[in-house]
C-alpha positions as CSV (number, residue, x, y, z in Angstrom):
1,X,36.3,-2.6,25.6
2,X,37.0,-1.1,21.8
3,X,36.5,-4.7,20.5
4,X,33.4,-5.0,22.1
5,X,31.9,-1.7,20.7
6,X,33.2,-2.3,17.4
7,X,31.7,-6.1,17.2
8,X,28.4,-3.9,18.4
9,X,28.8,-1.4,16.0
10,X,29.2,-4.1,13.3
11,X,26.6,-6.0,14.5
12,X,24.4,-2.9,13.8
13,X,25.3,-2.0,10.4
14,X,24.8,-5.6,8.9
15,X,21.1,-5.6,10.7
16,X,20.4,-2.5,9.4
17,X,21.8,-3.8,5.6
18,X,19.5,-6.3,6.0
19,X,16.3,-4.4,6.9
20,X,17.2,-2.1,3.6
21,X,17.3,-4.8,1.4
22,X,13.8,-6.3,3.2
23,X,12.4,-3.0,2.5
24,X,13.6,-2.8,-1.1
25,X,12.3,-5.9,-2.0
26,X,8.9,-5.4,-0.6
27,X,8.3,-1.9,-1.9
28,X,6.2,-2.9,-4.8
29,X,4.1,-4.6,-3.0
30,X,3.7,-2.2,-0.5
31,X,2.8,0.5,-2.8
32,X,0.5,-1.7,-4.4
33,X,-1.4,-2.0,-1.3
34,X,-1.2,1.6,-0.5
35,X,-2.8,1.8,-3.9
36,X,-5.9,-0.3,-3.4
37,X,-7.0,1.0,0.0
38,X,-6.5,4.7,-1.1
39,X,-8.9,3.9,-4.2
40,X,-11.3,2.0,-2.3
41,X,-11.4,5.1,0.3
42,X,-11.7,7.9,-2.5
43,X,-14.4,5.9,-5.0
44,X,-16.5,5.4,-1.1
45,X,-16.5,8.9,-0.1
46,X,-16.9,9.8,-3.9
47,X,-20.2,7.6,-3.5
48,X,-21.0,8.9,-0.2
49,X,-20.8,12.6,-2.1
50,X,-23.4,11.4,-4.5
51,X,-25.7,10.2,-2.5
52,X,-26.0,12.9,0.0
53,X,-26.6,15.1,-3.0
54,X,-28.9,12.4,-4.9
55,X,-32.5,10.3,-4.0
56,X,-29.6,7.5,-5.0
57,X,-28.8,6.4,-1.1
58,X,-27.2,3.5,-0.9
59,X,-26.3,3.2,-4.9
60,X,-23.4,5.6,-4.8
61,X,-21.4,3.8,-1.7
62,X,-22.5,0.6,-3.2
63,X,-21.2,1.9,-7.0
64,X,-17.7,3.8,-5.3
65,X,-16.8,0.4,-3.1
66,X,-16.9,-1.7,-6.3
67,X,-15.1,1.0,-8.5
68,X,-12.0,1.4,-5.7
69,X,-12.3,-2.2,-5.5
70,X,-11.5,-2.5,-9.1
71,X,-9.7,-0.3,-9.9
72,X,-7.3,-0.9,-6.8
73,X,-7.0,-4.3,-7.4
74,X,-5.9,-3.9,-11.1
75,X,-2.9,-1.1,-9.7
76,X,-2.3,-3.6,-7.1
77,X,-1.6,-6.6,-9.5
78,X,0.2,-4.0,-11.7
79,X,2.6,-2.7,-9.3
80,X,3.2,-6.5,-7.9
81,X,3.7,-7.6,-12.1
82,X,6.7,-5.3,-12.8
83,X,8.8,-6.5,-9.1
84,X,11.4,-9.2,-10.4
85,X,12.8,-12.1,-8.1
């Protein structure tokens, strides 16, 4: 009955190694991602802002959707740049 548990028990810790080395490798990448939708978001409700405060209506969400898109595809091609294989 010990064996069994400690084949389990091994079985575990080497699955979980692997996931942490999965996750280490695509942590870069993820934060890169995280980068471009968080700009896109802020620059569109930065847009939205001005136009509700503007005669600009659609030029400001048109404007902030280009900007984030920019701006978080340039951090996202940064952050993917610096990850070594």
């Amino acid at each position: 009955m010990s064996e069994q548990k400690d084949q389990s028990e091994f079985n575990l810790k080497k699955t979980l190694e692997s996931f942490q080395k999965i996750v280490h490798k695509t942590a870069p990448a993820a934060s890169g991602s995280y980068s471009l939708i968080g700009s896109i978001l802020m620059f569109t409700f930065l847009g939205w802002c001005i136009d509700q405060n503007s005669t600009l209506s659609p030029k400001g969400i048109l404007c902030g959707v280009f900007f984030g898109l920019i701006i978080g595809f340039y951090l996202l091609f940064k952050s993917i740049k610096t990850q070594k294989y």
